[in-house]
Biopython code that builds the backbone (N, CA, C, O; Angstrom):
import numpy as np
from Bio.PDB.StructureBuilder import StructureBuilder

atoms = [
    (1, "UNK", "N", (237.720, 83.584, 157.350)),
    (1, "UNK", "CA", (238.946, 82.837, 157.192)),
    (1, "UNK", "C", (240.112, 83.725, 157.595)),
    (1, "UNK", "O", (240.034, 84.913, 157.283)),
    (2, "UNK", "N", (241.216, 83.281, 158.268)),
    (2, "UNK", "CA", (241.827, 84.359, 158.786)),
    (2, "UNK", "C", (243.072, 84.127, 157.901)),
    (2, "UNK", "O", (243.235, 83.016, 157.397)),
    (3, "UNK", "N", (243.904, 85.064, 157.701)),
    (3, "UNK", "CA", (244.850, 85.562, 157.057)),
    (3, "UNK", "C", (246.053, 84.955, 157.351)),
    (3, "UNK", "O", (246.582, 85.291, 158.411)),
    (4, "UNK", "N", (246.818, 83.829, 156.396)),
    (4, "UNK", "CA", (248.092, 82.815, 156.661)),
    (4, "UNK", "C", (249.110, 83.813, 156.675)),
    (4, "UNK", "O", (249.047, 84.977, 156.280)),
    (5, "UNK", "N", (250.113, 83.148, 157.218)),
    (5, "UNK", "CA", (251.284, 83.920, 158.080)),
    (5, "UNK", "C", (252.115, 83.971, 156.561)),
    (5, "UNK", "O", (251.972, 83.239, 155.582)),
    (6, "UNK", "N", (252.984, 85.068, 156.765)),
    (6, "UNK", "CA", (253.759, 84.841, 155.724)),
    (6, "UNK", "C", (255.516, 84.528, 155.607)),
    (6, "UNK", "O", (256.432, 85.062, 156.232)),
    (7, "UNK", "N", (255.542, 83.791, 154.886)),
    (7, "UNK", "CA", (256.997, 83.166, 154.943)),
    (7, "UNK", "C", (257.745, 83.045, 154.102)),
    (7, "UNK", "O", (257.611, 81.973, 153.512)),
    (8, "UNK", "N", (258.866, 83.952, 153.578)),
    (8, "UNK", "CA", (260.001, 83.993, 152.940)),
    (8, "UNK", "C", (261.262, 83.162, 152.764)),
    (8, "UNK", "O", (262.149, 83.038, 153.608)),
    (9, "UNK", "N", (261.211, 82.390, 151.081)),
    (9, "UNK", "CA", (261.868, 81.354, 151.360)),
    (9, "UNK", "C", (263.027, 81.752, 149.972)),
    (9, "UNK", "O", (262.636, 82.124, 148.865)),
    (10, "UNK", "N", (264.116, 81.612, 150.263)),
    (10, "UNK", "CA", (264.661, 82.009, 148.755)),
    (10, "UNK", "C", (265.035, 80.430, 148.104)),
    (10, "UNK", "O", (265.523, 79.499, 148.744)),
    (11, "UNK", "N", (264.726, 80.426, 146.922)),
    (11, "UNK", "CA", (264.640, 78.916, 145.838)),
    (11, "UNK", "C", (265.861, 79.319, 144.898)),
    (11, "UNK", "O", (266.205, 80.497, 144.800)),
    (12, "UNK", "N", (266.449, 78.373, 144.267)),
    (12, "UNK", "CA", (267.535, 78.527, 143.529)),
    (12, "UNK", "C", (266.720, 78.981, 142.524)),
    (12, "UNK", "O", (265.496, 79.061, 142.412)),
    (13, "UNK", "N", (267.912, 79.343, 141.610)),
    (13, "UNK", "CA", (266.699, 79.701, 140.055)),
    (13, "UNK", "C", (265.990, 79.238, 139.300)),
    (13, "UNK", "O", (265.074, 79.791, 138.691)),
    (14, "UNK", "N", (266.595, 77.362, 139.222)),
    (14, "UNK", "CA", (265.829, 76.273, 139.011)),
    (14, "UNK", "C", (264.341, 76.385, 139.369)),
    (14, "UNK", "O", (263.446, 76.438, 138.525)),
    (15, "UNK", "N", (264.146, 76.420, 140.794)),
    (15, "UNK", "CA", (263.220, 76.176, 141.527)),
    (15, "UNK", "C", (261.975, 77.122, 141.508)),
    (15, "UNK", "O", (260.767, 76.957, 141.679)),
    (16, "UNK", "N", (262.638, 77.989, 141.279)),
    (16, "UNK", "CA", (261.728, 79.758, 140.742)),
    (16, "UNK", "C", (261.098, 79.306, 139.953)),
    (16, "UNK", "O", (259.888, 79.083, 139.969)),
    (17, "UNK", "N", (262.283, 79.011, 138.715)),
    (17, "UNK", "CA", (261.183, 79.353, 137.203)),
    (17, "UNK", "C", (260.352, 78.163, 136.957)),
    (17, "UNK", "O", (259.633, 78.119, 135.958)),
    (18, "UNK", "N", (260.411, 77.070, 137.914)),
    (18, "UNK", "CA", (259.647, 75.875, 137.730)),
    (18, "UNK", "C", (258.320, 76.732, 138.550)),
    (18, "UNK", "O", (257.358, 76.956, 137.814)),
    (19, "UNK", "N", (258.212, 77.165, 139.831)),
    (19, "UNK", "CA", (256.771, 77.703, 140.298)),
    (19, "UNK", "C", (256.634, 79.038, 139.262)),
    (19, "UNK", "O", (255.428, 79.279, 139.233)),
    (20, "UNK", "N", (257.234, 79.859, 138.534)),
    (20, "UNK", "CA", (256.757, 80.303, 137.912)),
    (20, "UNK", "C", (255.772, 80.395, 136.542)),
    (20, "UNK", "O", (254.814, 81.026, 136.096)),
    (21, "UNK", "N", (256.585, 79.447, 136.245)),
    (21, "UNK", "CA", (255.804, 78.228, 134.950)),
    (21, "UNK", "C", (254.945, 77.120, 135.386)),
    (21, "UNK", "O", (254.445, 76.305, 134.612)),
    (22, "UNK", "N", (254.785, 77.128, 136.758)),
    (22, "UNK", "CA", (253.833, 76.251, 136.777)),
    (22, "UNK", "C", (252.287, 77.644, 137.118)),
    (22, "UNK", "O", (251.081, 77.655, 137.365)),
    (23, "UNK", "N", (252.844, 78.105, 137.012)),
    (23, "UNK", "CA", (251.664, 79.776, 137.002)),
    (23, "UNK", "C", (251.019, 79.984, 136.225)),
    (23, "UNK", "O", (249.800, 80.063, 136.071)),
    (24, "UNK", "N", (252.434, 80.162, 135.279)),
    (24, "UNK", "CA", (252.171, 80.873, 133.976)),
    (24, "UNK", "C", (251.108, 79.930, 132.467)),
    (24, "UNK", "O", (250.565, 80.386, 131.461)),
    (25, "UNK", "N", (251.233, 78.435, 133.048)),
    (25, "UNK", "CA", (251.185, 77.499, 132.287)),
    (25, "UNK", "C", (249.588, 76.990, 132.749)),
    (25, "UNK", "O", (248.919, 76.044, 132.334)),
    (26, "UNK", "N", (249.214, 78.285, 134.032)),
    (26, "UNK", "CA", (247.609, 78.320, 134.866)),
    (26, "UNK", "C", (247.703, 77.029, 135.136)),
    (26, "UNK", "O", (246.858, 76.302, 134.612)),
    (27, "UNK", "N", (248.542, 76.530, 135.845)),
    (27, "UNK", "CA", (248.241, 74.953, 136.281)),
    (27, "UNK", "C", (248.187, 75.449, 137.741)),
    (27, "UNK", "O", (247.949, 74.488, 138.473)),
    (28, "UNK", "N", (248.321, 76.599, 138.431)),
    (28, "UNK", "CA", (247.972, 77.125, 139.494)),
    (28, "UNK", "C", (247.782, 78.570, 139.635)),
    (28, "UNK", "O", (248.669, 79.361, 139.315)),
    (29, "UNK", "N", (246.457, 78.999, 140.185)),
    (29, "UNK", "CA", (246.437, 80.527, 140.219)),
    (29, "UNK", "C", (247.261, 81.517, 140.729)),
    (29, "UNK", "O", (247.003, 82.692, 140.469)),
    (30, "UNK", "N", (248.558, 81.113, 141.664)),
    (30, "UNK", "CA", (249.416, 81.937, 142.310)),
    (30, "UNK", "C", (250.599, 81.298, 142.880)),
    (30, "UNK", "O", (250.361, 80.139, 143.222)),
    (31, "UNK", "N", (251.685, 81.647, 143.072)),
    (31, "UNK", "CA", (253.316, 80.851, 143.775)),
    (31, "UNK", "C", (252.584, 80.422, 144.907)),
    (31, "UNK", "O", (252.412, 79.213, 145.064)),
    (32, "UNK", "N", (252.173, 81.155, 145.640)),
    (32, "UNK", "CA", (251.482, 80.403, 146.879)),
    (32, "UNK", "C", (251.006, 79.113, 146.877)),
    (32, "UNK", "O", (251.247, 78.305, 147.774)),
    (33, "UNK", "N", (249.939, 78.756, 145.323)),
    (33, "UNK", "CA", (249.318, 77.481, 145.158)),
    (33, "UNK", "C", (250.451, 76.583, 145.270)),
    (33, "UNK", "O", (250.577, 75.597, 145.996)),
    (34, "UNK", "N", (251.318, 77.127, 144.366)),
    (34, "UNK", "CA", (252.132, 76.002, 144.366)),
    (34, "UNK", "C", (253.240, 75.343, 145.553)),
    (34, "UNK", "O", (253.552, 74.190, 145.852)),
    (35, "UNK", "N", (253.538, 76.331, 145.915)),
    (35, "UNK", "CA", (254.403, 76.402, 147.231)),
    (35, "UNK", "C", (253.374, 75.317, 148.120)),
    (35, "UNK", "O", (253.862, 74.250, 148.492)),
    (36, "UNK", "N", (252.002, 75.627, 148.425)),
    (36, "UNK", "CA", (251.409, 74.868, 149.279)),
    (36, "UNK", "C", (251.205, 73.580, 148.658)),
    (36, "UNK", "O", (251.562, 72.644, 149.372)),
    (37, "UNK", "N", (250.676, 73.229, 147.397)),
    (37, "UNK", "CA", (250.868, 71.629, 146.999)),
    (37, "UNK", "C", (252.391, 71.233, 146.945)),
    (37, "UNK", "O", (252.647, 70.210, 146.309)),
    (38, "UNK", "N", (253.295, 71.820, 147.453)),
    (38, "UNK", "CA", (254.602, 71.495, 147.384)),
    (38, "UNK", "C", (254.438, 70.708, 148.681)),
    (38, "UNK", "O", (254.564, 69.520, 148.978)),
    (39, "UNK", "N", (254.092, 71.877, 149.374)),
    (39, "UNK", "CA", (254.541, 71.027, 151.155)),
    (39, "UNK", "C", (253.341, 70.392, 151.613)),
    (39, "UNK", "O", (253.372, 70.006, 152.782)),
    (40, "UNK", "N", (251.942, 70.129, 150.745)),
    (40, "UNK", "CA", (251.158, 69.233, 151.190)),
    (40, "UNK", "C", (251.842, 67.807, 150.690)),
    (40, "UNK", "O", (251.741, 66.803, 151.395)),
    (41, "UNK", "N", (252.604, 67.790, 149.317)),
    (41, "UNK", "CA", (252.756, 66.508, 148.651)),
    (41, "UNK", "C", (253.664, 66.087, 149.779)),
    (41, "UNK", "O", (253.455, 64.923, 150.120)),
    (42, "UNK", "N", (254.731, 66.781, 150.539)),
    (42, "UNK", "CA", (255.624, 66.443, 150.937)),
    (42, "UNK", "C", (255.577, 65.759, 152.236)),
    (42, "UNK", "O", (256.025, 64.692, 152.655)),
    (43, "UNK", "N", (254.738, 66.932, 152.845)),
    (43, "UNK", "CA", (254.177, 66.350, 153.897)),
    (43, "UNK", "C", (252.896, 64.613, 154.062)),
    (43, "UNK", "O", (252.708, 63.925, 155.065)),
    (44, "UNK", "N", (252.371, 64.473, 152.835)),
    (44, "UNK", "CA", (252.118, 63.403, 152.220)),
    (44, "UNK", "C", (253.065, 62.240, 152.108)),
    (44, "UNK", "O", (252.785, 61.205, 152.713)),
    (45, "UNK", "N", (254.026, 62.310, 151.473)),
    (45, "UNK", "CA", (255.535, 61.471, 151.540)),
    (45, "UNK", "C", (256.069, 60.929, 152.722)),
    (45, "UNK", "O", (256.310, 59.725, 152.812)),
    (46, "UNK", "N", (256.308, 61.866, 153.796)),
    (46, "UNK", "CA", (256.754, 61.558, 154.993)),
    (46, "UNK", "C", (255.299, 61.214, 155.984)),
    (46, "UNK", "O", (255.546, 61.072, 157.181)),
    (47, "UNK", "N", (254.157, 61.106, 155.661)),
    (47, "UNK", "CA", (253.454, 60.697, 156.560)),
    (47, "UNK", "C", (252.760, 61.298, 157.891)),
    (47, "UNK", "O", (252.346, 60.997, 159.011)),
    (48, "UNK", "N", (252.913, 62.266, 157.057)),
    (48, "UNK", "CA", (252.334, 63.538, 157.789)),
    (48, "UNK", "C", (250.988, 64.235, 158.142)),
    (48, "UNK", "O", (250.475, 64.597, 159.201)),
    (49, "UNK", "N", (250.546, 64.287, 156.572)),
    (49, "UNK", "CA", (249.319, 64.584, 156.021)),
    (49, "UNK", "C", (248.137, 64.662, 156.824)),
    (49, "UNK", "O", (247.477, 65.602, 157.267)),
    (50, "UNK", "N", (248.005, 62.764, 156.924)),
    (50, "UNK", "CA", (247.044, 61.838, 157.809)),
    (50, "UNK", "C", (247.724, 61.322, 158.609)),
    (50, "UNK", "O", (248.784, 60.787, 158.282)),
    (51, "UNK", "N", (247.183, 61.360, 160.157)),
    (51, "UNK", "CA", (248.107, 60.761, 161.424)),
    (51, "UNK", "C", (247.339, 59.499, 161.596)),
    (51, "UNK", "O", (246.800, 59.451, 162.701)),
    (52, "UNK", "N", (247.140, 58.540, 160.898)),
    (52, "UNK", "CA", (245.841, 57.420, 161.200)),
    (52, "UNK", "C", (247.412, 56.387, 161.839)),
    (52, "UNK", "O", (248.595, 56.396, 161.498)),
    (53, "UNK", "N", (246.755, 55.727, 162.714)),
    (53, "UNK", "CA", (247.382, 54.257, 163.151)),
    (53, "UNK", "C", (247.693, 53.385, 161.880)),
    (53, "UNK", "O", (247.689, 53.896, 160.760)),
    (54, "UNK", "N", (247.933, 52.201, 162.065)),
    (54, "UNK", "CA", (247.943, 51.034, 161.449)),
    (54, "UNK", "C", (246.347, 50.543, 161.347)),
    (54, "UNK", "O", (245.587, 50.512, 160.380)),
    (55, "UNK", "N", (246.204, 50.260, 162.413)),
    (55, "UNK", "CA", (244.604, 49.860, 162.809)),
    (55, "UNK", "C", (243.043, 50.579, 162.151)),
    (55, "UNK", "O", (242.004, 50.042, 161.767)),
    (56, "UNK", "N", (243.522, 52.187, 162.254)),
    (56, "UNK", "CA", (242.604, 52.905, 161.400)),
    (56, "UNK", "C", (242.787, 53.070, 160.006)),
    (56, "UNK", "O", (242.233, 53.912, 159.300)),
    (57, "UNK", "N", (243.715, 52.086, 159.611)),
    (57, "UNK", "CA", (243.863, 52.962, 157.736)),
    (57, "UNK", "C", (243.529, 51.376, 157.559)),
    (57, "UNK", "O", (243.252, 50.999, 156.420)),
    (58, "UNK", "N", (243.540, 50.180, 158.898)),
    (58, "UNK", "CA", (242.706, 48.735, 157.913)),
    (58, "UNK", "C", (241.684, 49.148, 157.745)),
    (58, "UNK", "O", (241.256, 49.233, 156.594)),
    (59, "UNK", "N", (240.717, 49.663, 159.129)),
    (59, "UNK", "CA", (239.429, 50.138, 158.929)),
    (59, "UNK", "C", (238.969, 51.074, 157.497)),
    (59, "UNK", "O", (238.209, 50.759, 156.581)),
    (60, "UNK", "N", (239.573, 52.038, 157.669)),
    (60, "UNK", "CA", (239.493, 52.799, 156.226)),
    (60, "UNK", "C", (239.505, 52.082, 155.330)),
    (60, "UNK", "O", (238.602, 52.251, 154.510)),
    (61, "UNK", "N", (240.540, 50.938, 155.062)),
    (61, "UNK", "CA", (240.417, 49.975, 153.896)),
    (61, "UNK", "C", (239.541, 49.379, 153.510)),
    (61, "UNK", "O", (239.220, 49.229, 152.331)),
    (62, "UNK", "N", (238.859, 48.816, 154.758)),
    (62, "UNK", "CA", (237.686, 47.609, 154.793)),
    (62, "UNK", "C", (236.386, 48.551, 154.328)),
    (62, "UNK", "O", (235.577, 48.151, 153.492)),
    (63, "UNK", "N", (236.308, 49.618, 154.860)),
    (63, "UNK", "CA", (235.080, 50.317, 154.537)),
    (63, "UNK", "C", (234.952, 50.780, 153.116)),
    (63, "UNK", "O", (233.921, 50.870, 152.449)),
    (64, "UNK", "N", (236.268, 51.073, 152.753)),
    (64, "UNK", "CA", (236.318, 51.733, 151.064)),
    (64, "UNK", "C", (236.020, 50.312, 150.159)),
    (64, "UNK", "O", (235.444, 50.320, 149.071)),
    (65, "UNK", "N", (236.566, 49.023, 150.885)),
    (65, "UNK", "CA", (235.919, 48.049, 149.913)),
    (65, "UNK", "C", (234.369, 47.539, 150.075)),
    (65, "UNK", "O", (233.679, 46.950, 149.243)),
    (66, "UNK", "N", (234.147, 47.814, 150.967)),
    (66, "UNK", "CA", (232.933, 47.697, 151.870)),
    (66, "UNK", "C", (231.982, 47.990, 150.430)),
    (66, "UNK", "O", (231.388, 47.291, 149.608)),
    (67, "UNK", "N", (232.278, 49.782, 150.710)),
    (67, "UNK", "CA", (231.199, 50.538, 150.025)),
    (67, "UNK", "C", (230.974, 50.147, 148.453)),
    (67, "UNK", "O", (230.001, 50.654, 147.894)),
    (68, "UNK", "N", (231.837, 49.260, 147.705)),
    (68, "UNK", "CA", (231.590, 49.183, 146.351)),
    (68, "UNK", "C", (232.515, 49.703, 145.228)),
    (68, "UNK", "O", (233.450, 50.412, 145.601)),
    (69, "UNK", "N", (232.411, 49.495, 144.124)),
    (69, "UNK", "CA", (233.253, 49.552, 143.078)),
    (69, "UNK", "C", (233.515, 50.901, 142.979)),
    (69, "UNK", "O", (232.737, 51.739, 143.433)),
    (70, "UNK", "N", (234.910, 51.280, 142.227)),
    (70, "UNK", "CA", (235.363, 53.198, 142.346)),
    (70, "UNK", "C", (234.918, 53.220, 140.823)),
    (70, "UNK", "O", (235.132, 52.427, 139.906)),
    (71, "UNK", "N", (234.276, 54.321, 140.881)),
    (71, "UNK", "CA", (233.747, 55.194, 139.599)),
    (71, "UNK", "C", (235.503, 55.990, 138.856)),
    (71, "UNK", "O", (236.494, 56.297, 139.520)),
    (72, "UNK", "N", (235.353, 56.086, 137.666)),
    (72, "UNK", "CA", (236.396, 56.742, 137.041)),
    (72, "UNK", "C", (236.003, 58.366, 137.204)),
    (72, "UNK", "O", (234.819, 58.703, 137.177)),
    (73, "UNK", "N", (236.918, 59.198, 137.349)),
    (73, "UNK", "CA", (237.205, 60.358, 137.415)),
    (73, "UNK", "C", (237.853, 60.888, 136.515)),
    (73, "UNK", "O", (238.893, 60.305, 136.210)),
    (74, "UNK", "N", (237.585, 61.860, 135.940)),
    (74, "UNK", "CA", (238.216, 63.021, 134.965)),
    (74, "UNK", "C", (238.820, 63.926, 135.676)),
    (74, "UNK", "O", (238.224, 64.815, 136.283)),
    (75, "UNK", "N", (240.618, 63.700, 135.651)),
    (75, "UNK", "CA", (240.762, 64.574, 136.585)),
    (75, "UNK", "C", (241.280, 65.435, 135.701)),
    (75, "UNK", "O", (242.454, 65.488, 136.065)),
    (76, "UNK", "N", (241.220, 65.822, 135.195)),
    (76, "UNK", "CA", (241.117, 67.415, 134.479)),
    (76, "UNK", "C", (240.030, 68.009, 134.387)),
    (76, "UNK", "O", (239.949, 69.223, 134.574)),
    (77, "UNK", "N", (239.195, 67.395, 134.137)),
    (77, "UNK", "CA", (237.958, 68.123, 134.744)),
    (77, "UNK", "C", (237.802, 68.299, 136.363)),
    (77, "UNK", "O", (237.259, 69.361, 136.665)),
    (78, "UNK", "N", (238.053, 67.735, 137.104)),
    (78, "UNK", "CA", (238.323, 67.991, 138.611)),
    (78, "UNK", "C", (239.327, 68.813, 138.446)),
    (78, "UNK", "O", (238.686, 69.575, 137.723)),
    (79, "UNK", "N", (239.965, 69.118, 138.480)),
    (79, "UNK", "CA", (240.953, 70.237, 138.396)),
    (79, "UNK", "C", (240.167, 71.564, 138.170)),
    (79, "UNK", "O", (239.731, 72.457, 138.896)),
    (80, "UNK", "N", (240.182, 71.268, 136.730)),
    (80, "UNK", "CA", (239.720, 72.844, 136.228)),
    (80, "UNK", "C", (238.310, 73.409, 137.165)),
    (80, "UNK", "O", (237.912, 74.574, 137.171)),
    (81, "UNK", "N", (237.835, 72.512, 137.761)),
    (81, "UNK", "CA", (236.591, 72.451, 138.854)),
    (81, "UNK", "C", (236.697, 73.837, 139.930)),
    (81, "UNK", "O", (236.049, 74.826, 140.272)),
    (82, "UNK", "N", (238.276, 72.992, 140.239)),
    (82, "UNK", "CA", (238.320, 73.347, 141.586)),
    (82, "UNK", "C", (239.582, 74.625, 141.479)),
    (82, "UNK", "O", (239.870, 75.483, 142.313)),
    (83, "UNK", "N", (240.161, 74.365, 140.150)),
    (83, "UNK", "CA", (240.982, 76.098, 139.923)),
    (83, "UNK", "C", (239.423, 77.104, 140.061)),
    (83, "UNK", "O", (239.215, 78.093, 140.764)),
    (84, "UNK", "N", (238.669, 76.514, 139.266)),
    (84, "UNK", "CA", (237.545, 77.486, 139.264)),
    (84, "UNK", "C", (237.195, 78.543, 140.392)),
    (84, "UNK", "O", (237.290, 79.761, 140.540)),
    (85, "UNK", "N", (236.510, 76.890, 141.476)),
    (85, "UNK", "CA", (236.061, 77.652, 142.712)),
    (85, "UNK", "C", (237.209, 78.447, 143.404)),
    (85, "UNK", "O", (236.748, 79.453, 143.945)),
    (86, "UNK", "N", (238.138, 78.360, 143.513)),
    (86, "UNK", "CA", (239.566, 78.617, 144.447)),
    (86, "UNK", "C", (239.443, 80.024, 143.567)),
    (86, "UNK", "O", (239.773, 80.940, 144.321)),
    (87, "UNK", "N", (239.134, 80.474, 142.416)),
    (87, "UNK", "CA", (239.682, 81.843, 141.502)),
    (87, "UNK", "C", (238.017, 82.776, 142.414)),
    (87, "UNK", "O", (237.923, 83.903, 142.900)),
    (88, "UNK", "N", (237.050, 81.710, 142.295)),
    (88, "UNK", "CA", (235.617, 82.390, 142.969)),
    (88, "UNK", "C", (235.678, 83.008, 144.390)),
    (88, "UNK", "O", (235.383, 84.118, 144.833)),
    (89, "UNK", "N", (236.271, 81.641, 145.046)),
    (89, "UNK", "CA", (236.597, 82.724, 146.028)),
    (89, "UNK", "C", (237.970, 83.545, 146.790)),
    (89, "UNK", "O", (237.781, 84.311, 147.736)),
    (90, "UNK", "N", (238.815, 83.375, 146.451)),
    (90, "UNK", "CA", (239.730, 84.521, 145.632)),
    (90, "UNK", "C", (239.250, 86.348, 145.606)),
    (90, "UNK", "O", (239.422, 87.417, 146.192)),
    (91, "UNK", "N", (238.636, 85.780, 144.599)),
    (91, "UNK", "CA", (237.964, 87.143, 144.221)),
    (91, "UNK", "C", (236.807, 88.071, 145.390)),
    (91, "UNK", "O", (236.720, 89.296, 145.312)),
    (92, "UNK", "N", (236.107, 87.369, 146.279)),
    (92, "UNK", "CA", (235.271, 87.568, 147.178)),
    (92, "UNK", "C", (236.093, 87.799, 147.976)),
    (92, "UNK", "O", (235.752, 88.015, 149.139)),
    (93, "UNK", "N", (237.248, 87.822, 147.648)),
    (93, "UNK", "CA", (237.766, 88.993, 149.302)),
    (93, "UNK", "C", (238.508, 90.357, 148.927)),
    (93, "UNK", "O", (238.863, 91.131, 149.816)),
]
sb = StructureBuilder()
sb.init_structure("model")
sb.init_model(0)
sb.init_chain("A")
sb.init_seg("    ")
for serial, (resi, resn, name, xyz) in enumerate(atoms, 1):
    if name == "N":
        sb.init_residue(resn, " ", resi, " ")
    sb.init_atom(name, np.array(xyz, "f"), 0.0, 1.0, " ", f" {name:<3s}", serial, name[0])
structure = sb.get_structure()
């Protein structure tokens, strides 16, 4: 995996102690986590994320109803899942 570029951003103080506490509060292993679900959500918002047509997100639709009823999810348990693996491999480098 190769090594992300790094980029210096200065945040008001507001903005700090909110990624800091969102650290400290282990709802993410590092400012980085958070910084990046910042600009994935965002990039999410504006339509960014996924570049699908009109045409491919019916398809996507039709197939997700296609396939059958959605199972419930624990997403705190998905979470703590996947802080897990992300701390596993983390550590392996």
């Amino acid at each position: 995996m190769s090594a992300a570029p790094t980029v210096t951003v200065d945040l008001s103080p507001e903005a700090a102690r909110a990624v800091v506490d969102a650290v400290e509060s282990g709802e993410f292993p590092n400012a980085s986590a958070v910084i990046e679900a910042v600009v994935q959500s965002w990039q999410s918002e504006r339509g960014e994320l996924f570049d699908y047509t009109p045409d491919e997100l019916d398809r996507l639709a039709e197939e997700a109803e296609a396939s059958g009823p959605g199972r419930t999810v624990d997403f705190e348990r998905l979470a703590r899942e996947a802080r897990q693996g992300f701390e596993a491999e983390t550590s392996k480098a």
